[in-house]
C-alpha positions as CSV (number, residue, x, y, z in Angstrom):
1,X,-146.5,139.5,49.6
2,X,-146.3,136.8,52.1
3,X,-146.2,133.0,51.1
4,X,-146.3,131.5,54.8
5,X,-149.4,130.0,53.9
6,X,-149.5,127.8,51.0
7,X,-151.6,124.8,52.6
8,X,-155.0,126.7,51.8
9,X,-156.4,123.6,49.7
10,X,-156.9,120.0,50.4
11,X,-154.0,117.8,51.7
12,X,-153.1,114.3,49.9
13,X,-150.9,112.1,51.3
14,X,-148.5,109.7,48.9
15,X,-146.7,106.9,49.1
16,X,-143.8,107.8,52.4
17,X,-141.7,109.7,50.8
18,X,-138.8,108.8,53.6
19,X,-137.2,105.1,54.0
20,X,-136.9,103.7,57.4
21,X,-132.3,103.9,57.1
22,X,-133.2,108.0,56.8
23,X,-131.2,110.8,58.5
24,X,-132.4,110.8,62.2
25,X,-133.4,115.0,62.0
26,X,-136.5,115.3,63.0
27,X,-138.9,117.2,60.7
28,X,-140.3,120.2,62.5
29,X,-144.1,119.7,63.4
30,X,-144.9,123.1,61.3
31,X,-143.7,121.2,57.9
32,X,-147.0,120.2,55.9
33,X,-147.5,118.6,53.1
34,X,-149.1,120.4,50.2
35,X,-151.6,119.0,47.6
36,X,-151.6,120.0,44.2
37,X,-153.7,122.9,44.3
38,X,-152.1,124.5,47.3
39,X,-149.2,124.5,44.8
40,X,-150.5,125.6,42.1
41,X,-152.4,128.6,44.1
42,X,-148.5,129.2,45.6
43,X,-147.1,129.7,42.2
44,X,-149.6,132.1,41.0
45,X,-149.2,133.9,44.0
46,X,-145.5,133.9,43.8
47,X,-145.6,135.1,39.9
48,X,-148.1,138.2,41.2
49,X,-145.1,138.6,43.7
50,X,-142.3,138.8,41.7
51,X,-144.0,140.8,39.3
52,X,-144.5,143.7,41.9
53,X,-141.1,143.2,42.7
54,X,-141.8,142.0,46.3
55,X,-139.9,139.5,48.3
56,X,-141.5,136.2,48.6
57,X,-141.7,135.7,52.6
58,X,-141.7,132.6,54.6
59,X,-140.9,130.8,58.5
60,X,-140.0,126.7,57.7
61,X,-137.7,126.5,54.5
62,X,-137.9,128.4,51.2
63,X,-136.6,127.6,47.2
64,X,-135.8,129.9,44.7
65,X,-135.5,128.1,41.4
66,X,-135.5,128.7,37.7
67,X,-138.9,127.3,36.4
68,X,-142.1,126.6,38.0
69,X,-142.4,123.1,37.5
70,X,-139.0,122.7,39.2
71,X,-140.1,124.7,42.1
72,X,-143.6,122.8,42.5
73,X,-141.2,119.2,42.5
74,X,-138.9,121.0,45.3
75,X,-141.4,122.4,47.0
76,X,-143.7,119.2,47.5
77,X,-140.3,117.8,48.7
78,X,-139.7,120.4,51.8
79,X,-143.2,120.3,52.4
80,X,-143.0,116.4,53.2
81,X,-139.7,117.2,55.9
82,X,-137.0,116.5,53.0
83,X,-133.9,118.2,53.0
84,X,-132.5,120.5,50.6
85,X,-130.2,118.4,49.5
86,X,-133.3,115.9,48.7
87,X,-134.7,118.9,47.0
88,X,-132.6,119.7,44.9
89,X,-132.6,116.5,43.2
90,X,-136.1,116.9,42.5
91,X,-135.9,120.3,41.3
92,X,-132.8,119.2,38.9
93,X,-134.6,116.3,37.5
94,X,-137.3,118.7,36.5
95,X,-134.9,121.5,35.2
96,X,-133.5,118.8,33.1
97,X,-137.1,118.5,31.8
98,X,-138.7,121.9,31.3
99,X,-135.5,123.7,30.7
100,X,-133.4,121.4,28.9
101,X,-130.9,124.6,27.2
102,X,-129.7,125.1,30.4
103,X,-128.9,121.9,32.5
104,X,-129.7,118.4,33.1
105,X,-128.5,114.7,33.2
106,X,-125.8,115.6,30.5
107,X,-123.6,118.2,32.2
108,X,-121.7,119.4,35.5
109,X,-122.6,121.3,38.6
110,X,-121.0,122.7,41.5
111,X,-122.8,123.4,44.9
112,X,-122.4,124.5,48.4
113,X,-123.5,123.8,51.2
114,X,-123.9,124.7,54.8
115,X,-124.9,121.9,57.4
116,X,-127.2,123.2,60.4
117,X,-126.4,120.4,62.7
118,X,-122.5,120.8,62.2
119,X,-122.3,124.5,61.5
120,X,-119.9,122.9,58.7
121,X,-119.7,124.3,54.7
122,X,-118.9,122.1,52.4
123,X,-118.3,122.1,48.4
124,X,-118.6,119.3,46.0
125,X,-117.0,119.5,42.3
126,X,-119.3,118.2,40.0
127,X,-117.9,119.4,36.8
128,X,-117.0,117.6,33.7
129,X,-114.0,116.2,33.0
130,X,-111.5,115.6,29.5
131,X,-111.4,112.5,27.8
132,X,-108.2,110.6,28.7
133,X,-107.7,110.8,24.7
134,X,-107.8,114.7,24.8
135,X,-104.8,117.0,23.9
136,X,-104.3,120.4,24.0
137,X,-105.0,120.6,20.3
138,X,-108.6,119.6,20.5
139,X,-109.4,122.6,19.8
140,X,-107.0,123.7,16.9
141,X,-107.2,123.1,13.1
142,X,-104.6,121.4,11.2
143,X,-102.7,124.8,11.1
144,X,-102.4,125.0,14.7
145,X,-104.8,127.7,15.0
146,X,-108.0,128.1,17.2
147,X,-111.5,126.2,15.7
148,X,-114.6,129.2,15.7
149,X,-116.4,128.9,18.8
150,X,-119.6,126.4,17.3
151,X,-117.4,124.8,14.8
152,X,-115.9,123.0,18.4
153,X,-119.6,122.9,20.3
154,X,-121.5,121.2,17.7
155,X,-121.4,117.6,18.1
156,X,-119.1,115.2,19.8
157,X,-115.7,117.4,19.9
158,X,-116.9,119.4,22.9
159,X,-118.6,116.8,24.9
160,X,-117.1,115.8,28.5
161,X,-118.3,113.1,30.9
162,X,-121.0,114.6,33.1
163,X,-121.3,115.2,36.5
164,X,-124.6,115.8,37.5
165,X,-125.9,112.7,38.3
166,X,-122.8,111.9,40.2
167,X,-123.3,115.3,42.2
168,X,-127.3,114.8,42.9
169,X,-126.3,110.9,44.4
170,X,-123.5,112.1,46.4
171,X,-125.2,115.1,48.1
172,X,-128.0,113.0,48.8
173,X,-126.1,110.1,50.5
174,X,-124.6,113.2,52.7
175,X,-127.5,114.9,53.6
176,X,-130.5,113.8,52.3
177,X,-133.6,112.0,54.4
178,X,-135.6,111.2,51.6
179,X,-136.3,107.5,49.8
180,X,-133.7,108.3,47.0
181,X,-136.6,106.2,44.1
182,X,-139.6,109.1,45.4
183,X,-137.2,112.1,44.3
184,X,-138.1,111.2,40.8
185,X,-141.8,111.1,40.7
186,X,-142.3,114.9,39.7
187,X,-139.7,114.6,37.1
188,X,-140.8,111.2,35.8
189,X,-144.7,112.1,35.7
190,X,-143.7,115.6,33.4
191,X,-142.0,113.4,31.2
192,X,-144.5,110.9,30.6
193,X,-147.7,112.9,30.3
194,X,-146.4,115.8,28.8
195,X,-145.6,119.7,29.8
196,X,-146.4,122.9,28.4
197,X,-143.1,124.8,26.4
198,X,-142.6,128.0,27.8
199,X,-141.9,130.8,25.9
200,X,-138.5,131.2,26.5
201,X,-137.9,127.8,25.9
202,X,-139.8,128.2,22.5
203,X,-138.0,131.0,21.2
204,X,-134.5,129.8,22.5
205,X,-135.6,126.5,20.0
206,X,-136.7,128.7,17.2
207,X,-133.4,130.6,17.5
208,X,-131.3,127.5,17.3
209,X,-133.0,125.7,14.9
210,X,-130.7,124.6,12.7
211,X,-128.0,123.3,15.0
212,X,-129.9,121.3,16.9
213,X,-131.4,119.8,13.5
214,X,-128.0,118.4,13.3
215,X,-129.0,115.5,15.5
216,X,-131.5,113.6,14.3
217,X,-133.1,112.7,17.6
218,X,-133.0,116.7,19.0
219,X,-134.5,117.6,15.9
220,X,-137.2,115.1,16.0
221,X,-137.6,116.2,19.5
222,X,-137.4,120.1,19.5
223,X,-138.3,120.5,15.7
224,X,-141.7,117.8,15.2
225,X,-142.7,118.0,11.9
226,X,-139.8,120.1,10.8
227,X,-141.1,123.0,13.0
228,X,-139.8,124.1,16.4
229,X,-142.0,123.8,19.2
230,X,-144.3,126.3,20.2
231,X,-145.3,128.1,23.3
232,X,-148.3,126.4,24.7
233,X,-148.3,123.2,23.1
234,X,-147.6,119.9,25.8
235,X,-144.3,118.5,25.1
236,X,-143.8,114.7,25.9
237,X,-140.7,113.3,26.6
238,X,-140.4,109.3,27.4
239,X,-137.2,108.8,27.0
240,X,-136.3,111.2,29.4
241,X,-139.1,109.9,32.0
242,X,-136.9,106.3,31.3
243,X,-134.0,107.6,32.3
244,X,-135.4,109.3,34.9
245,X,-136.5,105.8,36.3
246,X,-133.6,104.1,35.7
247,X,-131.8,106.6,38.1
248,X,-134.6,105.7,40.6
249,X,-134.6,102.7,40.6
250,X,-130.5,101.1,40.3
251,X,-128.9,105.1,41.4
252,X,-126.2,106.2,38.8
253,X,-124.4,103.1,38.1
254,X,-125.8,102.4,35.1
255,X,-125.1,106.4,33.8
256,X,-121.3,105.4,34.0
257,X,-121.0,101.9,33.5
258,X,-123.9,100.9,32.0
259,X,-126.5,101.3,28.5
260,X,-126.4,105.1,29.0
261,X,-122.6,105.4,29.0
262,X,-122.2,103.1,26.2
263,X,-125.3,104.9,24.3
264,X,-123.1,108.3,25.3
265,X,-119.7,107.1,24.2
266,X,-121.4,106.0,20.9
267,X,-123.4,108.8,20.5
268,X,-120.2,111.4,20.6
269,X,-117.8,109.0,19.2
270,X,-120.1,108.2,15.9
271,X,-120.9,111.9,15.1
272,X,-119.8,112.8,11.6
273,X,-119.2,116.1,11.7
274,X,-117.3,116.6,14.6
275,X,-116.1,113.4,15.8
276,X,-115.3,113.0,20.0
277,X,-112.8,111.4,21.4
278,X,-115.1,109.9,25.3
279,X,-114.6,106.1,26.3
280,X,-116.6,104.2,28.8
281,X,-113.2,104.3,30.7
282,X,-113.7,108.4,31.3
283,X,-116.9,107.5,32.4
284,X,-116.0,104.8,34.7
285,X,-113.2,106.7,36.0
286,X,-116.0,109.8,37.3
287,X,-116.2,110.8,40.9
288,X,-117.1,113.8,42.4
289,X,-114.7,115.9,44.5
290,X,-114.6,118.0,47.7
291,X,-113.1,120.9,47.4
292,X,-112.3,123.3,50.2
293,X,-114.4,126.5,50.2
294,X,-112.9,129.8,49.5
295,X,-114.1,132.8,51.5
296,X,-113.2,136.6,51.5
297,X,-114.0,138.9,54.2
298,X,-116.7,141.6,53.4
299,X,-118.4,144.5,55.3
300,X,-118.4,142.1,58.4
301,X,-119.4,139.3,56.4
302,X,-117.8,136.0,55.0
303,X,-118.6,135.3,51.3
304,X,-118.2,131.7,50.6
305,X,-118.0,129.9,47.5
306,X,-117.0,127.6,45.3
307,X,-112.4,127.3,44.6
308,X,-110.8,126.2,41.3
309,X,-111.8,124.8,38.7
310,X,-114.2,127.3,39.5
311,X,-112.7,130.9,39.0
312,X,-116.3,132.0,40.7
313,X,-115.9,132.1,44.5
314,X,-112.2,133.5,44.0
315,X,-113.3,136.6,41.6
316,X,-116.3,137.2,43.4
317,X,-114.0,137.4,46.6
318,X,-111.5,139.5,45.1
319,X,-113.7,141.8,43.3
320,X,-115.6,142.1,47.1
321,X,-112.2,142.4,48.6
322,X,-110.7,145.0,46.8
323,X,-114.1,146.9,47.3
324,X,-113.7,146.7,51.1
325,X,-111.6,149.7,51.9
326,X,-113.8,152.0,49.6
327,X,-117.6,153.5,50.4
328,X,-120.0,152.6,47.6
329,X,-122.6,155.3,48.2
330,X,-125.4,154.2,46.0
331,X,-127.1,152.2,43.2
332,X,-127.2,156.0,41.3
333,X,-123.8,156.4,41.6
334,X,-121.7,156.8,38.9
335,X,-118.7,156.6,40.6
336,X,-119.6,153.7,43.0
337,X,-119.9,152.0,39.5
338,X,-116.6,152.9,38.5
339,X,-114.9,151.2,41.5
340,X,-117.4,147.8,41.2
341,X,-116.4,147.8,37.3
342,X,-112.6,148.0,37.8
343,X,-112.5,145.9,40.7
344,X,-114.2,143.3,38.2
345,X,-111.9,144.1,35.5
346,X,-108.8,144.2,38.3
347,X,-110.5,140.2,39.1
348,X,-110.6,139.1,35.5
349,X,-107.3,139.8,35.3
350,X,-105.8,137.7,37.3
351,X,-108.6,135.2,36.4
352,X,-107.2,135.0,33.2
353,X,-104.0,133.8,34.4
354,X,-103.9,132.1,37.5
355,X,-107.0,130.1,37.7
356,X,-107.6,126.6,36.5
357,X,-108.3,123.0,37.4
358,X,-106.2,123.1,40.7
359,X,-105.6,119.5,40.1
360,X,-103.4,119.8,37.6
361,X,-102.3,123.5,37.5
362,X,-100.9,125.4,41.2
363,X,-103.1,127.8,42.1
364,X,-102.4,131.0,44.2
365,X,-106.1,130.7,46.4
366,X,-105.0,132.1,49.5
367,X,-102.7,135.1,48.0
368,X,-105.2,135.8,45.6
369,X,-107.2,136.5,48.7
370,X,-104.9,137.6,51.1
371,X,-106.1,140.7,52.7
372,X,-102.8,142.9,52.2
373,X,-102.9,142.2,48.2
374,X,-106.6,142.8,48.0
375,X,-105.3,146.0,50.1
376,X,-103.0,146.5,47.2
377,X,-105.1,145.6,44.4
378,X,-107.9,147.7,45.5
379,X,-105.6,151.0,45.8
380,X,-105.3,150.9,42.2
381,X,-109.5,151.9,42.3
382,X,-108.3,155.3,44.1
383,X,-108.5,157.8,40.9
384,X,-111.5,159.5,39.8
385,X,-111.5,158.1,36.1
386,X,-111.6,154.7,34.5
387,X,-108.6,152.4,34.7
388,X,-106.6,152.9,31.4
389,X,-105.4,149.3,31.6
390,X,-105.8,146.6,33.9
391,X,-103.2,143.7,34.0
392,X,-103.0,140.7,36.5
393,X,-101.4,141.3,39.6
394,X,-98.6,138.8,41.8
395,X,-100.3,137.1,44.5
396,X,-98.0,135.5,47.1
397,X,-96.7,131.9,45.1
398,X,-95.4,129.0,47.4
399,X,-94.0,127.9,44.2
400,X,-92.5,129.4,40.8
401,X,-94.8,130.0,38.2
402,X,-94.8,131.1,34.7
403,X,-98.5,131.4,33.3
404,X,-99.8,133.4,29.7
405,X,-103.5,134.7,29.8
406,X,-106.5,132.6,29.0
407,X,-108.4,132.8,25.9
408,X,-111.3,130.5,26.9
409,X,-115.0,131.0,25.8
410,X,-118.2,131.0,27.9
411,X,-121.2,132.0,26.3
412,X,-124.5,132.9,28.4
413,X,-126.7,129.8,29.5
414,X,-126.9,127.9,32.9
415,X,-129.4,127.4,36.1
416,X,-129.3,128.4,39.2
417,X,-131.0,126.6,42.5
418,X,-131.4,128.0,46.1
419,X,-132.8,126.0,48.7
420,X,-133.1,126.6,52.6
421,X,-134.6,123.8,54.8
422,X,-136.5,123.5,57.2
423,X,-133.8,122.0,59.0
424,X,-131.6,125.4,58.8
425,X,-129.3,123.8,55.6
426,X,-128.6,125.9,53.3
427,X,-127.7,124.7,49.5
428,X,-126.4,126.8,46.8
429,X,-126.2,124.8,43.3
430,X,-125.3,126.3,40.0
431,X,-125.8,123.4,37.4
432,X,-124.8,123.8,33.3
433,X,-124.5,121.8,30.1
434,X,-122.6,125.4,28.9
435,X,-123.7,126.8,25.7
436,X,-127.6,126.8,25.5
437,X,-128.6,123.1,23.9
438,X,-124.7,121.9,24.9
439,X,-123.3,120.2,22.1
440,X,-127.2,119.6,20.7
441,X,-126.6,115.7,20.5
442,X,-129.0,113.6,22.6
443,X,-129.3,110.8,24.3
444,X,-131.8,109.1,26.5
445,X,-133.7,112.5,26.0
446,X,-131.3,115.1,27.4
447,X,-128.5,116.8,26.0
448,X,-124.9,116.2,26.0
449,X,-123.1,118.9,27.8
450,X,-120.5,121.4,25.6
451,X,-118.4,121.9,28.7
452,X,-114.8,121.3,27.1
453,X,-115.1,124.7,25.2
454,X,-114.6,126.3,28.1
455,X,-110.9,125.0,27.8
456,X,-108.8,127.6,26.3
457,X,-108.5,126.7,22.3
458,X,-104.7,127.7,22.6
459,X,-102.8,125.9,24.8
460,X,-99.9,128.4,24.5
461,X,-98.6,131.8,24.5
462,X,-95.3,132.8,22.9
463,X,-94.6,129.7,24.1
464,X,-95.7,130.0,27.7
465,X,-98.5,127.5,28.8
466,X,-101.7,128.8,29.2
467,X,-103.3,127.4,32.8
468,X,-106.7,126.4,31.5
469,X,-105.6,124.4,28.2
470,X,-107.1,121.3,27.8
471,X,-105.8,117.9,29.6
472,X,-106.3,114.3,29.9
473,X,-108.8,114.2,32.5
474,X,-108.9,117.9,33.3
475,X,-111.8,119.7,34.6
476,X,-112.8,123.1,32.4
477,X,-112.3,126.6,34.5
478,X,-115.9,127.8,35.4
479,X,-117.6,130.8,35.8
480,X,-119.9,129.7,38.2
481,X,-120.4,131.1,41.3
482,X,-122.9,129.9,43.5
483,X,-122.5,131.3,47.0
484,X,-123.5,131.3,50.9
485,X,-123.1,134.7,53.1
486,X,-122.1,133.9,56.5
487,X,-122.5,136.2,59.2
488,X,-120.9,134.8,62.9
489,X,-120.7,131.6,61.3
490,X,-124.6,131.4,60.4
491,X,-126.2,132.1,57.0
492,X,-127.4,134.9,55.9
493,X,-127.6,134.6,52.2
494,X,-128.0,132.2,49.1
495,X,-127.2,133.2,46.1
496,X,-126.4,132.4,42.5
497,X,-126.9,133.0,38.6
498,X,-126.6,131.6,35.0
499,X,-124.6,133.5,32.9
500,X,-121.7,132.5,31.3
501,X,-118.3,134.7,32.7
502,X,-120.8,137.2,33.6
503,X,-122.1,135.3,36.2
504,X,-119.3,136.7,38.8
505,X,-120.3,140.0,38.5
506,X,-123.9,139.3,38.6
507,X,-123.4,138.2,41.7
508,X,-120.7,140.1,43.2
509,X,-123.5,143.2,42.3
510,X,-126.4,141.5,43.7
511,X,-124.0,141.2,47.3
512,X,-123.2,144.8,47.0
513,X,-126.7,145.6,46.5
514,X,-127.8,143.7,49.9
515,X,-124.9,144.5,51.7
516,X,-124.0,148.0,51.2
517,X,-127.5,149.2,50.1
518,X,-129.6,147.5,51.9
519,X,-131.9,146.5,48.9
520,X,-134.1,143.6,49.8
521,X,-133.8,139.9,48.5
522,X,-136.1,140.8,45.3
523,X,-135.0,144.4,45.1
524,X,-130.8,142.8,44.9
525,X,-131.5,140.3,42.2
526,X,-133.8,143.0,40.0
527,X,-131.7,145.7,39.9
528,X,-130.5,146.9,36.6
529,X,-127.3,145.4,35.7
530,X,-123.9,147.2,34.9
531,X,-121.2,145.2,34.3
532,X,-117.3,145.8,33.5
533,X,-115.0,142.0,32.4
534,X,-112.4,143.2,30.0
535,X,-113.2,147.3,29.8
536,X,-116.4,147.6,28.0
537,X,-118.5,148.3,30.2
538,X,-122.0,146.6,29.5
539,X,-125.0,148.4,30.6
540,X,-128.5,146.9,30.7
541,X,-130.7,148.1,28.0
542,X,-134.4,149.6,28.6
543,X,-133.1,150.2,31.6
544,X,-132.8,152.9,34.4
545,X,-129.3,152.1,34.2
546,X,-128.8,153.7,30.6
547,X,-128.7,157.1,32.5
548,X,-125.1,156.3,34.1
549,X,-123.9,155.9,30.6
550,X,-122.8,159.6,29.7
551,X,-120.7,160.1,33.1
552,X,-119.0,156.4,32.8
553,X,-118.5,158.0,29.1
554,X,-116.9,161.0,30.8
555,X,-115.1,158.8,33.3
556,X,-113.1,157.1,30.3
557,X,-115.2,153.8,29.5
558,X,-116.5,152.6,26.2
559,X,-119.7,152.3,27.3
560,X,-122.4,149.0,25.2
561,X,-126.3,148.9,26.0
562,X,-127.3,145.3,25.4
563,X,-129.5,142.5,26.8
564,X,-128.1,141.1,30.4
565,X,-130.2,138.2,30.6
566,X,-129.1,136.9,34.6
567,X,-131.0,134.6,36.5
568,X,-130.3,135.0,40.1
569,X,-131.6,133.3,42.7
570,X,-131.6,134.7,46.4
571,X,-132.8,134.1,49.7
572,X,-131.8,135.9,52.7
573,X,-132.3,134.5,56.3
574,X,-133.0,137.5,58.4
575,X,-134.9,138.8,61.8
576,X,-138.8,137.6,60.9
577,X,-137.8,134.5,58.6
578,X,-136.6,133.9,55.0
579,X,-137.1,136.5,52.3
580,X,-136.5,135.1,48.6
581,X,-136.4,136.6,45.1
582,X,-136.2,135.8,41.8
583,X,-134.7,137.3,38.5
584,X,-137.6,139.0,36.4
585,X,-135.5,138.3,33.2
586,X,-136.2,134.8,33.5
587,X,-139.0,132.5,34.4
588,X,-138.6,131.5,37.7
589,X,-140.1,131.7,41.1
590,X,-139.9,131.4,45.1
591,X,-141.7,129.3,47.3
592,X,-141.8,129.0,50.5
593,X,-143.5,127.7,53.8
């Protein structure tokens, strides 16, 4: 189904949505701007797409997004000759909005990005960071021993200073065109007059209930009249819509040194139950960092991501790299299943004990993805039966070393934004508060990010430090993985899921499925998943994929059938335009022009 058309209906022109200081890129004369029904016709068009599992097709610029209200706000944006850097704002100030379990104002983000007029990529490090007051202990009882996983994400304990707002300023004083205040209209006019719950979003409130009743104001919010919202009903949110305009209209200064940090510090500090440890200092203190990508070579490709404190572009890499020197036949394939799940296991390994916060722990990047150990690493894939035990390997050190294996948490949640211009940029953005509903405490109507969990709870191991325990002003490892495909130094693909630690095979699958199977961009991202972290391999249920359970059995693997709820987000830049899809298992859409 083709969506080059999506100007059908009448045309309304609003306030400029560009200031007169704005990039000098030229919008191209095909870009359009669309009126409301033109969007709403495009979204039901690109539901009927996804639903017949076709690629969404389009010429000018393309977005592949996690809700359709966040889509419609990016959209309008690229239609108007914004960037998708200036889209992405718009689409996260909805997200914040419609799917507020997932991201928002309150947590961290990491995204990549490829810059048409410079041929450059670029990564920014949005991620939370550690109270200056934190110690490795957070996360420990008075006995020294490891809190359960929600006795540490409910409430203030967990919460670290977010990076969102940070991230969506700084990548729009790079590369955005757009008046900064108009980004915030979609977002702001949702908020004030009201839109309608999904049902995921209802049943992911019904099924947390009684955490987020905790908080007073979630629970007045999620839970009116002592009920959780329904599917349906038209949710209001002015608080929100206020904050929304206070980032419009004075930019993120007052989000870290102004009401909203204070109202954030107070908010975690004053919890009862689970007391925080934040200061307007942390929040003060915020920037946003530029990290250098990591790529690893791949069936003529280079798959770029996003380095430490993101494990995600180096796992992704390795699992890819070790892969290289083996043929993966097909998506029937037992045994092409056997080599992507211990590859992945072979990954986590060293995952577990090399990768952290690069800023306070060395990390081996370039010997974990040096082609003669991925050589070496992938050798060990040569057998016919499951790997009996995986453990991690020893990447080339400039430096000596001693590390004990991560213990850290990370449950399913997340969003996932893909945008291509119609400029030729390319962003990849995966954003997170962590757990669904973060630490459910909120404040100027989102919720307050979770992220320190992702710490390791123990910050030792028979007395050898663990990489990923928690510091002073240390940013969490991450799972996320959003990534950009080059091929001769051009895009080819934009890519990205939610997911907790399963988002790096997620994606490393969906790139095997493009790349060495030639499925197409809605074909990749729909494809029943099977996964292998730690040696279970997990195999998605009701699916096509339950058949390749009996020989992985023979092949040696404990073998689980359970939900694998991803939410990947591709577009591919090809011969004859840009081809997008979008995961089935969630709610969300491409659009495209």
């Amino acid at each position: 189904m083709k969506l080059t058309s999506l100007i059908a209906a009448g045309i309304f022109f609003a306030a400029p949505l560009f200031a007169q200081e704005a990039s000098d890129a030229v919008a191209p004369e095909t870009t359009t701007e669309l009126s409301a029904v033109a969007l709403d016709e495009a979204v039901a068009a690109a539901q009927l797409a996804k639903a017949a599992g076709e690629a969404v097709t389009a010429q000018s610029w393309m977005l592949s997004v996690a809700n359709p209200y966040a889509a419609q706000a990016g959209a309008k944006v690229l239609s108007e000759g914004g960037t998708a850097a200036d889209a992405m704002v718009a689409v996260q100030a909805v997200l914040g909005l419609v799917e507020p379990q997932s991201s928002g104002l309150g947590g961290g983000a990491f995204l990549v990005w490829y810059d048409a007029k410079t041929g450059r990529l670029s990564t920014l490090d949005g991620r939370e960071t550690a109270p200056l007051a934190a110690r490795p202990t957070l996360f420990q009882d008075g006995a020294g021993q490891p809190l359960k996983f929600f006795d540490a994400v409910v409430g203030g304990r967990s919460v670290g200073v977010p990076g969102t707002p940070a991230l969506m300023q700084e990548a729009h004083r790079r590369w955005g065109k757009a008046n900064w205040a108009g980004l915030f209209s979609s977002g702001v006019a949702l908020a004030e007059s009201g839109f309608t719950v999904s049902a995921r979003l209802a049943d992911m409130v019904a099924g947390d209930a009684e955490r987020l009743a905790r908080d007073p104001v979630a629970g007045a919010y999620f839970l009116p009249d002592g009920r959780p919202v329904k599917a349906g009903e038209l949710l209001k949110n002015p608080n929100y819509g206020q904050s929304l305009r206070d980032l419009a209209g004075m930019g993120v200064g007052p989000f870290y040194n102004g009401k909203l940090a204070k109202e954030i510090v107070a908010k975690v500090r004053n919890d009862v139950a689970n007391p925080g440890v934040l200061s307007e200092i942390d929040f003060a203190l915020y920037e946003v960092r530029e990290r250098p990508p990591v790529c690893a070579a791949y069936r003529g490709h280079d798959i770029c991501g996003m380095g430490p404190p993101s494990s995600g572009g180096l796992t992704v890499g390795q699992i890819l790299g070790m892969l290289e020197q083996h043929v993966l036949t097909d998506a029937q394939d037992a045994n092409a299943w056997r080599l992507i799940g211990d590859a992945s296991r072979l990954g986590f390994a060293d995952r577990g004990r090399y990768i952290a916060d690069s800023d306070f722990v060395p990390v081996p990047t370039e010997g974990l993805l040096a082609p003669d150990y991925l050589v070496k690493r992938g050798a060990l894939l040569s057998g016919d039966t499951a790997l009996e035990s995986v453990a991690a390997g020893t990447p080339e050190f400039d430096h000596s070393l001693n590390l004990a294996d991560d213990e850290a948490i990370e449950l399913p949640s997340t969003s996932h934004i893909s945008i291509v211009d119609s400029y030729g940029n390319a962003l990849s953005m995966t954003t997170t508060i962590e757990n669904a509903f973060g630490s459910r405490l909120m404040v100027g109507g989102f919720l307050l990010n979770n992220e320190l969990t992702d710490f390791s709870f123990r910050s030792h191991s028979d007395g050898v430090p663990i990489a990923n325990r928690v510091e002073p002003g240390k940013r969490p490892r991450s799972s996320m993985a959003p990534t950009i495909v080059l091929k001769d130094g051009k895009p080819v693909v934009v890519v990205g899921s939610p997911g907790g630690s399963r988002i790096i095979p997620y994606v490393a699958k969906t790139l095997v499925a493009h790349l060495d199977w030639g499925l197409d961009a809605q074909q990749a991202v729909s494809l029943p998943h099977l996964i292998n972290r730690f040696g279970t391999y997990d195999i998605e249920e009701g699916t096509s994929a339950e058949a390749l359970s009996t020989p992985l059995q023979g092949m040696g693997y404990e073998v689980k059938a359970r939900a694998l709820n991803s939410g990947l987000h591709m577009i591919v830049l090809g011969e004859g335009g840009l081809f997008g899809g979008a995961d089935p298992r969630r709610e969300g859409i491409v659009l495209g022009q």
